[in-house]
C-alpha positions in Angstrom: -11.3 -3.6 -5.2 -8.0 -5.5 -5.0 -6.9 -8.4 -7.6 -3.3 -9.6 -6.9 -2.0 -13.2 -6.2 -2.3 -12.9 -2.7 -5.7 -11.1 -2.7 -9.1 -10.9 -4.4 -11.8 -8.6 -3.2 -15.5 -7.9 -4.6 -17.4 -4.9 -3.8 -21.6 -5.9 -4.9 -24.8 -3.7 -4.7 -27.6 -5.6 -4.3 -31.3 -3.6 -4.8 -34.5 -4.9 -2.0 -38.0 -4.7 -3.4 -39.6 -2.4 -1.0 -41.8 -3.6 1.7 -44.9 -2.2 0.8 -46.5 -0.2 -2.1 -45.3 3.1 -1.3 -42.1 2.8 0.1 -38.4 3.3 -1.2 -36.1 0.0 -2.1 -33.7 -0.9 0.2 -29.9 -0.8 -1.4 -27.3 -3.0 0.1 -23.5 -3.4 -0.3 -21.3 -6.3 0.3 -17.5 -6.8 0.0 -16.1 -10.2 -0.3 -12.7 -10.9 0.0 -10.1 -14.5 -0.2 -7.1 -13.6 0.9 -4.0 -16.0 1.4 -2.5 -15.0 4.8 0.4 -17.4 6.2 -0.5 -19.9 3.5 -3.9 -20.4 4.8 -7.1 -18.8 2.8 -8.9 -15.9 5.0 -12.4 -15.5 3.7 -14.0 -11.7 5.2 -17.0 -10.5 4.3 -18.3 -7.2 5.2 -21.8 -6.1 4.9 -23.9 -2.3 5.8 -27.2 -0.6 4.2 -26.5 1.8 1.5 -28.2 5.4 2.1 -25.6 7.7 0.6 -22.1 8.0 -1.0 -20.2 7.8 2.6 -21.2 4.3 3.0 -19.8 3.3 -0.2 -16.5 4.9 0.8 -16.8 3.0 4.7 -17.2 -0.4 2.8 -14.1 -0.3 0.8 -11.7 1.6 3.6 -12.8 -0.9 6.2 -12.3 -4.1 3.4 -8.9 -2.4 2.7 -7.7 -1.7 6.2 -8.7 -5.1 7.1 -6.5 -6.9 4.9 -3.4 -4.4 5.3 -3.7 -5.3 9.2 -3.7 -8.7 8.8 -1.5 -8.8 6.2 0.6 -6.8 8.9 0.2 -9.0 11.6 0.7 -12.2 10.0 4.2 -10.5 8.6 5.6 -9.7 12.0 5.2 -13.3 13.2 
């Protein structure tokens, strides 16, 4: 998602076995993200249930928002 000096964000799928014979496998997405805010290392991590396309675009505008806000904060300071 983001790969820069000051930032480097993961987005990973990960597939459940279902629970029992007959039902669906679980899908769930992760975002993990270093990022180097006032000279210290911010670790976020951000986690939902994958059940359709919208909650692959959530993950990443939330990671992304994240990190511009405290990117933003930390430059007003």
């Amino acid at each position: 998602m983001r790969n820069d000096e000051a930032v480097r964000s993961v987005l990973q799928g990960t597939r459940t076995p279902p629970r029992s014979w007959g039902d669906k496998p679980s899908y769930r997405l992760s975002t993990g993200t270093l990022a180097r805010i006032g000279g210290k290392a911010v670790s976020l991590t951000v986690l939902t249930i994958y059940e359709n396309a919208a909650d692959l675009e959530w993950i990443r505008a939330v990671t992304l928002r994240w990190i511009e806000q405290l990117q933003k904060l930390n430059a007003e300071r």
